[in-house]
FIRO-319243 format. One record per residue: residue number from 0; z, x, y of N, C-alpha, C in turn. Coordinates in pm, whole numbers, always signed. Atoms other than C-alpha are relative to their C-alpha. Example, Ala and Ser with C-alpha at 12.3 -4.5 7.8 and 13.67 -1.06 7.14 Angstrom:
<rs>
+-----+--------+--------+--------+--------+--------+--------+--------+--------+--------+
!   k !    n_z !    n_x !    n_y !   ca_z !   ca_x !   ca_y !    c_z !    c_x !    c_y !
+-----+--------+--------+--------+--------+--------+--------+--------+--------+--------+
!   0 !     +0 !    +89 !   -119 !   +780 !  +1230 !   -450 !     +0 !    +90 !   +120 !
!   1 !     -6 !    -82 !   -119 !   +714 !  +1367 !   -106 !    +73 !    -77 !   +109 !
+-----+--------+--------+--------+--------+--------+--------+--------+--------+--------+
</rs>
This chain:
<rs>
+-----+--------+--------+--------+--------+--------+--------+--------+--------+--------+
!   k !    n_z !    n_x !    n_y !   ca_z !   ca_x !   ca_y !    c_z !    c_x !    c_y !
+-----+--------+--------+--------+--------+--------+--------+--------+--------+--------+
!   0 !   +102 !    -72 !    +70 !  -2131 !  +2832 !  +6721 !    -59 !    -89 !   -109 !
!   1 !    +71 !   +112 !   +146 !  -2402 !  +2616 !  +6507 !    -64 !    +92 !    -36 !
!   2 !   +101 !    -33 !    +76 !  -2583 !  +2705 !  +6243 !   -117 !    -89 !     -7 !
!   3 !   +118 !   +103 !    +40 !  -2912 !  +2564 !  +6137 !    -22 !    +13 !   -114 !
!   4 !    -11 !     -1 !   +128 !  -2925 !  +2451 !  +5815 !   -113 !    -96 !    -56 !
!   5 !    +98 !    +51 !     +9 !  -3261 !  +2351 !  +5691 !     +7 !   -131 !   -162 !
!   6 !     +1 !    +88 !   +117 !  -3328 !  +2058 !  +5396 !    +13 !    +96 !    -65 !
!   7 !    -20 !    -55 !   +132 !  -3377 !  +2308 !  +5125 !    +93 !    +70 !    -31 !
!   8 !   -131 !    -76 !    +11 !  -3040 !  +2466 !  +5181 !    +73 !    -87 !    -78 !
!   9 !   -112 !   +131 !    +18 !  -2862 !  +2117 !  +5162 !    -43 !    -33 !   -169 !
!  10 !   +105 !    +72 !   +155 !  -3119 !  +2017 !  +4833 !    -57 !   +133 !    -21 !
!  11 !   +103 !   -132 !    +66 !  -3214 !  +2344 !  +4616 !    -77 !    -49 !    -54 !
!  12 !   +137 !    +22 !   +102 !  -3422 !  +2134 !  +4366 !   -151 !    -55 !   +110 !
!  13 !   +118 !    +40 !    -60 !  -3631 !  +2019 !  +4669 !    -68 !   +173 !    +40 !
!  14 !    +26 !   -150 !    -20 !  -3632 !  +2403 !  +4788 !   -123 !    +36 !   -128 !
!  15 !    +52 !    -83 !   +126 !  -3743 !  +2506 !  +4419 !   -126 !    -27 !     +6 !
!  16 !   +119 !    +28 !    +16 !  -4049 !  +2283 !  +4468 !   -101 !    +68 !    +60 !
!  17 !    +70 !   -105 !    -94 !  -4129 !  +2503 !  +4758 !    -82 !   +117 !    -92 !
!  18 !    +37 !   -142 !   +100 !  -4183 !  +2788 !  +4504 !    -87 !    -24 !   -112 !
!  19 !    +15 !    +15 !   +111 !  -4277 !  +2625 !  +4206 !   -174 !    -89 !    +43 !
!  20 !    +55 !   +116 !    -19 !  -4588 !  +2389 !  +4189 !     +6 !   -167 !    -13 !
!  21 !    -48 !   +153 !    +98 !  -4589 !  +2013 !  +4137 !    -25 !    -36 !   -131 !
!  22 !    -38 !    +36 !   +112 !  -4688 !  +2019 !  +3798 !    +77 !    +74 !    -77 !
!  23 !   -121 !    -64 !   +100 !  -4437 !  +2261 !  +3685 !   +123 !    -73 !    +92 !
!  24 !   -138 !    +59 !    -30 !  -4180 !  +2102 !  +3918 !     +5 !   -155 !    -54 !
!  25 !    -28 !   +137 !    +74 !  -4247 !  +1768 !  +3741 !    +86 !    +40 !   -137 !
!  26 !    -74 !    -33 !   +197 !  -4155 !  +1924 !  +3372 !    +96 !    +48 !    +56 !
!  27 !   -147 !    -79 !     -5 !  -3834 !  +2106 !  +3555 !   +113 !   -172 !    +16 !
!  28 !    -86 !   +121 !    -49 !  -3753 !  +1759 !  +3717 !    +14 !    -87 !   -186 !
!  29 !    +42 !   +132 !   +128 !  -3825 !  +1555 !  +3346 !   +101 !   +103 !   -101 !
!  30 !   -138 !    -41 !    +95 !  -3611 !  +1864 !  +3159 !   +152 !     -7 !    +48 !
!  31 !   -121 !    +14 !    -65 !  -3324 !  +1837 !  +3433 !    +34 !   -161 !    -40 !
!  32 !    -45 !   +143 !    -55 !  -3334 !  +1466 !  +3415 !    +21 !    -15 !   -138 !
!  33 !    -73 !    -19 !   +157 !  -3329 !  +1489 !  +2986 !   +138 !    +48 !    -11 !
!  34 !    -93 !    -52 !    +46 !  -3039 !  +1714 !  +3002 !   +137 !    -57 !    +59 !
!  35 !   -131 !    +71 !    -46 !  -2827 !  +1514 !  +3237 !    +10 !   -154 !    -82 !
!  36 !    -29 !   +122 !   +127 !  -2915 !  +1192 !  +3016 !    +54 !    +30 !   -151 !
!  37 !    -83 !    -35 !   +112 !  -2783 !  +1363 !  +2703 !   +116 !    +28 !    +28 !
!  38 !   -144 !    -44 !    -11 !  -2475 !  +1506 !  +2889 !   +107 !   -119 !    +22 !
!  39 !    -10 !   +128 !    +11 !  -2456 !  +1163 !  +2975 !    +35 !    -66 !   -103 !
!  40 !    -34 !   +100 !   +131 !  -2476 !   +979 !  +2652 !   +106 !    +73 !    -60 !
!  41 !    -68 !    -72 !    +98 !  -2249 !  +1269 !  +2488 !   +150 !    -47 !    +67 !
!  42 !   -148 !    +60 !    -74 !  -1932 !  +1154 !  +2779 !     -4 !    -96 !    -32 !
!  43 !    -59 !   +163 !    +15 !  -1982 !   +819 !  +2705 !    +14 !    -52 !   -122 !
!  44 !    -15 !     +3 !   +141 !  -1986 !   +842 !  +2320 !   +138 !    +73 !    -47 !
!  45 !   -137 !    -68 !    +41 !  -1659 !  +1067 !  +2310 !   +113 !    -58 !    +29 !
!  46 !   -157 !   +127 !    -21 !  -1386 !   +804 !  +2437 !    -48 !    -79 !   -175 !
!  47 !    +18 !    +82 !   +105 !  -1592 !   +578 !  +2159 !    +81 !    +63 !   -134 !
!  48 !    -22 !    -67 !   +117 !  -1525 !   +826 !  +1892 !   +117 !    +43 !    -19 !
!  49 !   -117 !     +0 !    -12 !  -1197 !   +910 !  +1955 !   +100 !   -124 !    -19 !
!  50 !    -58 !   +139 !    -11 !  -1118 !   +541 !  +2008 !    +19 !    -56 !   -167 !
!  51 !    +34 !    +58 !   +120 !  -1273 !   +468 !  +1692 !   +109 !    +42 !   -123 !
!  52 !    -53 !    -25 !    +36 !  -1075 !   +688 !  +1501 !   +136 !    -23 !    +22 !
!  53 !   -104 !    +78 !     -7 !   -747 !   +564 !  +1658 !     +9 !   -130 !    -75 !
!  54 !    +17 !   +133 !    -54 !   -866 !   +224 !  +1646 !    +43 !     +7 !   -216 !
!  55 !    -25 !    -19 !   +179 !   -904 !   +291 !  +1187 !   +122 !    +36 !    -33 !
!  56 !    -89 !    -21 !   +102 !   -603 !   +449 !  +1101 !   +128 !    -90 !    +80 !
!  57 !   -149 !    +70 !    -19 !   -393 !   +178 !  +1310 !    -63 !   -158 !    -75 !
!  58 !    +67 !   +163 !    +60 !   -639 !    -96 !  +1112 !    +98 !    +50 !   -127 !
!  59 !    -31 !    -54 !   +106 !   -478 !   +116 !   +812 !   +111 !    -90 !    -56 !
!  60 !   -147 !    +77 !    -38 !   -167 !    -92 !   +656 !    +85 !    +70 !    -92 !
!  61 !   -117 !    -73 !    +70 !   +156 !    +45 !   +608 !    +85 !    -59 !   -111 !
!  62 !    -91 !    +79 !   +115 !   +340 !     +8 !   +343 !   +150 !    +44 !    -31 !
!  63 !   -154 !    -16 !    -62 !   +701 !    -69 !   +428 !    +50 !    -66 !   -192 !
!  64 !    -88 !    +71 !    +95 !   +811 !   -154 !    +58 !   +102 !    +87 !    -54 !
!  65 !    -84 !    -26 !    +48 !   +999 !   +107 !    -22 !    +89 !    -23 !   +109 !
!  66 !   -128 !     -1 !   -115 !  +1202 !    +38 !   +339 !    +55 !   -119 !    -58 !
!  67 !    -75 !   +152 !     -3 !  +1247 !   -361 !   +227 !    +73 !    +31 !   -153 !
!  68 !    -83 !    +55 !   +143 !  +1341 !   -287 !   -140 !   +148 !    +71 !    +37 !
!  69 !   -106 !    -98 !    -71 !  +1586 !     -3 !    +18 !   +140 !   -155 !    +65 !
!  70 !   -108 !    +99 !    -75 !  +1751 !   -308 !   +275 !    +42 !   -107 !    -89 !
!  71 !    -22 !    +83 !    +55 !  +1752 !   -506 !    +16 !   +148 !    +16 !    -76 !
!  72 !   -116 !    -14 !    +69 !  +1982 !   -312 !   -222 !   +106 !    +23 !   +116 !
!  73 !   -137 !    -21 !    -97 !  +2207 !   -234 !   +103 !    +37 !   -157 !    +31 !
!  74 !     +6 !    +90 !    -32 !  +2194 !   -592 !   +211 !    +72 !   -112 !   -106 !
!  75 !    -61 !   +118 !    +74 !  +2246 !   -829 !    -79 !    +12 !   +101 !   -178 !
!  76 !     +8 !    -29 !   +193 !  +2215 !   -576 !   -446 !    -94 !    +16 !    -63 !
!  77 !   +104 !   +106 !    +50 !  +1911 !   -781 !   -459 !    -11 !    -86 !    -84 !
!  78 !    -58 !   +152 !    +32 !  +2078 !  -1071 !   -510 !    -78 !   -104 !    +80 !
!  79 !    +13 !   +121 !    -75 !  +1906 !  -1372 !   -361 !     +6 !    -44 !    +47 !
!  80 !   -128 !    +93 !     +6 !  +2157 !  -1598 !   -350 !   +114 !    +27 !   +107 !
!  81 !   -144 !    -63 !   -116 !  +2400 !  -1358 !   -161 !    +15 !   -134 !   +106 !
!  82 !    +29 !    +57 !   -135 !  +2526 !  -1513 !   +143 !   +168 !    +68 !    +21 !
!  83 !   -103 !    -46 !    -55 !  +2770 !  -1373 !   +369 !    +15 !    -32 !   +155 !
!  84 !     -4 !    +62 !   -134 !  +2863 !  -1568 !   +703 !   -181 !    -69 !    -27 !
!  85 !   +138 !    +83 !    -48 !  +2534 !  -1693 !   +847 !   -118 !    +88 !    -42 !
!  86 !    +88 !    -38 !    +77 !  +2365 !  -1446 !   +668 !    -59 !    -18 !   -173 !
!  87 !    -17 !    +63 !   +128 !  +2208 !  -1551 !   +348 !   -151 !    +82 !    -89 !
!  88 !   +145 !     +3 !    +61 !  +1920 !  -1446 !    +76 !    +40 !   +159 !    -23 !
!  89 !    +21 !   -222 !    +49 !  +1821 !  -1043 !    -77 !    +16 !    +15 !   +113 !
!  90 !    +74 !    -78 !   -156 !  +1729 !   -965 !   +330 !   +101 !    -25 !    +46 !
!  91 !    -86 !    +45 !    -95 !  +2048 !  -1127 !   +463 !    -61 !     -7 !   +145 !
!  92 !    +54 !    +32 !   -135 !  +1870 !  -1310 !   +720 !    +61 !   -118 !    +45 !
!  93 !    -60 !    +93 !    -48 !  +2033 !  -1487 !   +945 !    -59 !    -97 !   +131 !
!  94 !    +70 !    +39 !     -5 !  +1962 !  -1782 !  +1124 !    -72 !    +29 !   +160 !
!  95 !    +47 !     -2 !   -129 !  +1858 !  -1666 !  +1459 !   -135 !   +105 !    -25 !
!  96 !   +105 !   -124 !    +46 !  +1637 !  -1386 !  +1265 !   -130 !   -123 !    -13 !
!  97 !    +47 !    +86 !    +45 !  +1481 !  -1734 !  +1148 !   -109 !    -76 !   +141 !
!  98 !    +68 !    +57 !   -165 !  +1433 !  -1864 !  +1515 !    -99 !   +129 !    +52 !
!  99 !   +105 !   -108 !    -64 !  +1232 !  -1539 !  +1632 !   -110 !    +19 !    -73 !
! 100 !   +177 !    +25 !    +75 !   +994 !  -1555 !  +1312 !    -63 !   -109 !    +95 !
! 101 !   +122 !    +75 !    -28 !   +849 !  -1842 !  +1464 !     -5 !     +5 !   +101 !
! 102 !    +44 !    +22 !   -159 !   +896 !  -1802 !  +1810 !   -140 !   +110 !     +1 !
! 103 !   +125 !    -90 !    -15 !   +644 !  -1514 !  +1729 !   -131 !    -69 !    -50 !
! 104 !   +157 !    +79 !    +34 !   +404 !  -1756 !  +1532 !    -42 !    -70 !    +81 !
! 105 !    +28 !    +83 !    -44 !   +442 !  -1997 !  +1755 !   -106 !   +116 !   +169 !
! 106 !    +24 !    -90 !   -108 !   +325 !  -1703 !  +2023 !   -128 !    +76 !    -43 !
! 107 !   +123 !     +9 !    +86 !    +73 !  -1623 !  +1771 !   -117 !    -81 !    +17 !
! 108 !    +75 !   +129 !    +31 !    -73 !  -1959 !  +1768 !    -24 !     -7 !   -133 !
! 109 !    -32 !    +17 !   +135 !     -4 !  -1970 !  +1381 !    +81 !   -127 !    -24 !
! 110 !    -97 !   +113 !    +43 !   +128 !  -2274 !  +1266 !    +80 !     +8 !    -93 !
! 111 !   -105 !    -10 !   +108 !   +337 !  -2143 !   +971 !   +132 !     -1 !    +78 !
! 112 !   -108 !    -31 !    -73 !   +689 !  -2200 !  +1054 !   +124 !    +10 !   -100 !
! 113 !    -85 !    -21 !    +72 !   +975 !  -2048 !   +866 !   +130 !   -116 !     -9 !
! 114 !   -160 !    +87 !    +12 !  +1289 !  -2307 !   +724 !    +93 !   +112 !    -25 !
! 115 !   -137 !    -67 !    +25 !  +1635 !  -2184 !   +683 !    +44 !    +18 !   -161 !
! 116 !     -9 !    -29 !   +166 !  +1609 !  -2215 !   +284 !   -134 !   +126 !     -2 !
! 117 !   +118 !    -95 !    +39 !  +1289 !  -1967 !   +302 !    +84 !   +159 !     -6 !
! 118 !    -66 !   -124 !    +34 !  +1552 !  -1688 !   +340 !    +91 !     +6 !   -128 !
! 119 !     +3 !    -77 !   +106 !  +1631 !  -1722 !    -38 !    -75 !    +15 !    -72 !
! 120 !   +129 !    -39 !    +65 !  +1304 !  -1680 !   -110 !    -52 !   +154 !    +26 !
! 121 !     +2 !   -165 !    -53 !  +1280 !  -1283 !   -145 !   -184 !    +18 !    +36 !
! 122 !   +110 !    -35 !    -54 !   +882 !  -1297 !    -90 !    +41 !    -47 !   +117 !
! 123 !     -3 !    +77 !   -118 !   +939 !  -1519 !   +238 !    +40 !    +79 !    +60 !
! 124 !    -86 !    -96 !    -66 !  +1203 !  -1289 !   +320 !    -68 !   +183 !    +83 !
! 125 !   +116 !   -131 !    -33 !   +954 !   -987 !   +341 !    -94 !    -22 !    +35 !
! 126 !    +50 !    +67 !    -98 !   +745 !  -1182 !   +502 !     +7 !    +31 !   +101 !
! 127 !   -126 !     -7 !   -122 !  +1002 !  -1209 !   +784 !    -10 !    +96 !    +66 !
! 128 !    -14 !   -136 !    -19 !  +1043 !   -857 !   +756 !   -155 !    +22 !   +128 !
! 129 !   +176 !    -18 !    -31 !   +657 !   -820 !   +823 !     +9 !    -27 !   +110 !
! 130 !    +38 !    +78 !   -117 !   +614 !  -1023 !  +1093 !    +82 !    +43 !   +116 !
! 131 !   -103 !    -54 !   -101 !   +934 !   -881 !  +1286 !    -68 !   +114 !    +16 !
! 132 !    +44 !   -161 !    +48 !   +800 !   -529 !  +1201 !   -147 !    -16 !   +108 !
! 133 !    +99 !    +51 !    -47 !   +455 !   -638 !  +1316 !    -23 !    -38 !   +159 !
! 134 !    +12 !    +55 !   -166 !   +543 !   -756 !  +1673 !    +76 !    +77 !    +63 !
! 135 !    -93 !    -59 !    -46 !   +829 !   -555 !  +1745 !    -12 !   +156 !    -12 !
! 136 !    +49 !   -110 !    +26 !   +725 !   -207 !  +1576 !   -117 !    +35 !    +14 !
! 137 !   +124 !     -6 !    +18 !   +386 !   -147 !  +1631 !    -51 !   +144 !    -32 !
! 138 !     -3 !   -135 !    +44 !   +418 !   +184 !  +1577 !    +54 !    +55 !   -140 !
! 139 !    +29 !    -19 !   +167 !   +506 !   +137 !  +1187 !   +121 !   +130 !    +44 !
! 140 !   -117 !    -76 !    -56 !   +830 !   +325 !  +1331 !    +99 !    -12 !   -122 !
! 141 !    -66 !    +26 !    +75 !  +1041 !   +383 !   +994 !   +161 !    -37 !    +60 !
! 142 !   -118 !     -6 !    -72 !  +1389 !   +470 !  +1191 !    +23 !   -147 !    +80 !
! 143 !     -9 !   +133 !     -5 !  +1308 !   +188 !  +1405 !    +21 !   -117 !    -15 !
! 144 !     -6 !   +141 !   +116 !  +1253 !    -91 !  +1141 !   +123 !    -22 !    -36 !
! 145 !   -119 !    +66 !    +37 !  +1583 !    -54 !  +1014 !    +63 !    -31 !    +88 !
! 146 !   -175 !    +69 !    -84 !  +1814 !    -58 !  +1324 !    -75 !    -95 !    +43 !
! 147 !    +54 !   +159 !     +2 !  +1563 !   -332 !  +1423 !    +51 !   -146 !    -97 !
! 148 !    -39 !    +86 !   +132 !  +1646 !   -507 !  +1094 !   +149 !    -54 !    +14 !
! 149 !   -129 !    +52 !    +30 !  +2023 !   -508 !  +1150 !    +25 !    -29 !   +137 !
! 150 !    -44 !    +51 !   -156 !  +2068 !   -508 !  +1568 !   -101 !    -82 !    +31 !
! 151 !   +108 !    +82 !   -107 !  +1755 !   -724 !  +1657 !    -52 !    +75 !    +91 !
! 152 !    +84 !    -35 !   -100 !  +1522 !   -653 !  +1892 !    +78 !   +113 !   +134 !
! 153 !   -124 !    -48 !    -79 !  +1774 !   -515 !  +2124 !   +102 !    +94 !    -47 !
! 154 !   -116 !   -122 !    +49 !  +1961 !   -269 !  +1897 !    +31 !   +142 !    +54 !
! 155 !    -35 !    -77 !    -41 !  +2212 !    -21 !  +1998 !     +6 !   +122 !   -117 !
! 156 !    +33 !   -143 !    +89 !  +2147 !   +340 !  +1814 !   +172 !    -14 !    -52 !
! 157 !    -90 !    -80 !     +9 !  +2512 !   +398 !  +1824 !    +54 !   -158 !   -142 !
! 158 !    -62 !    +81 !    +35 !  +2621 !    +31 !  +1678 !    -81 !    +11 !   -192 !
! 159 !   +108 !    +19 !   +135 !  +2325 !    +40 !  +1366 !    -19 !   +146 !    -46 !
! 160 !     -7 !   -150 !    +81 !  +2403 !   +419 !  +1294 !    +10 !     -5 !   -137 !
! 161 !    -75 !    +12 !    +90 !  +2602 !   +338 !  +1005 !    -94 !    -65 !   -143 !
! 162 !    +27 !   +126 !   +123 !  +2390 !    +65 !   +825 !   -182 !   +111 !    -14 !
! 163 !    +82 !    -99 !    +14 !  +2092 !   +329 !   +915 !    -27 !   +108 !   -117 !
! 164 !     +8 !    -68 !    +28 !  +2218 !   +604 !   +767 !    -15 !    -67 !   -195 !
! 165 !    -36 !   +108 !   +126 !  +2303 !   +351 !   +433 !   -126 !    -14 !    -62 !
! 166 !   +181 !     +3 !    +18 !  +1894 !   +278 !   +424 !    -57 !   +109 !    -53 !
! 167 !    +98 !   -102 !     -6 !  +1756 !   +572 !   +475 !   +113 !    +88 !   -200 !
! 168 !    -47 !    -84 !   +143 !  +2014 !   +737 !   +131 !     -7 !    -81 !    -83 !
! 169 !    +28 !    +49 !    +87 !  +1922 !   +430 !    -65 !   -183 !    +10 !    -56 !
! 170 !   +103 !    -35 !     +9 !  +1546 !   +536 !    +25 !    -46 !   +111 !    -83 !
! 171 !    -15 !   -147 !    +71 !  +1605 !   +893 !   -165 !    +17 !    -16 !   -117 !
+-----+--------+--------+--------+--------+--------+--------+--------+--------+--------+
</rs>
């Protein structure tokens, strides 16, 4: 069983012309064709605007100082000088913390490259911080930062509980 199904079934706006004349079906065609170019520009401006507003409050910069002055007093007192094993400086950074600053500059394409005396330099040291924080957190993740800070990149929740919980009640 066929049907017959004529053009203006398949195409109503050609149909409409049937009815309408050509100079009113020009102004229907010129307001149809306005309203799909605005519905138009309005989809392709709403990712922008959305974006945009992501895009600002992650330009925004956080400010991790009360986390570093916090690790600091857990860490060394904010002593300097401290040193305990291969950890040394306020941050107790040790030296492999030392090797990943720059493997990140060097991954950067930054030519600054941290020495092993720059960790008793407490700006340098928060620096460090930064730059770990920076590549590794990008999400400005407070919880994060610290067990980052004490397990590395690789930290176990259960192992950096302790030095966690230590942070976060020197933060209060």
């Amino acid at each position: 069983m066929s049907q017959n199904i004529g053009h203006a079934d398949v195409f109503p706006l050609v149909k409409s012309a049937y009815h309408r004349g050509p100079a009113k079906e020009i102004k229907y065609m010129t307001r149809l064709m306005k309203k799909i170019c605005l519905s138009l520009s309005i989809l392709t401006l709403m990712p922008l605007g959305a974006e945009a507003v992501t895009r600002s409050e992650s330009l925004a910069p956080f400010d991790w100082t009360p986390v570093m002055e916090a690790i600091i007093q857990v860490e060394s007192g904010g002593n300097p000088n401290a040193v305990s094993g291969n950890s040394v400086g306020a941050m107790q950074i040790t030296p492999i913390c030392v090797k990943e600053c720059n493997k990140i500059l060097e991954k950067l394409g930054r030519k600054l490259r941290y020495s092993m005396n720059d960790r008793y330099d407490v700006r340098k040291s928060k620096e460090m911080f930064l730059l770990i924080q920076s590549y590794h957190n990008k999400t400005n993740n407070i919880e994060k930062a610290i067990r980052l800070w004490n397990g590395g990149p690789c930290y176990s929740i259960r192992a950096t509980n302790s030095y966690y919980k230590k942070v976060i009640r020197c933060m209060k």
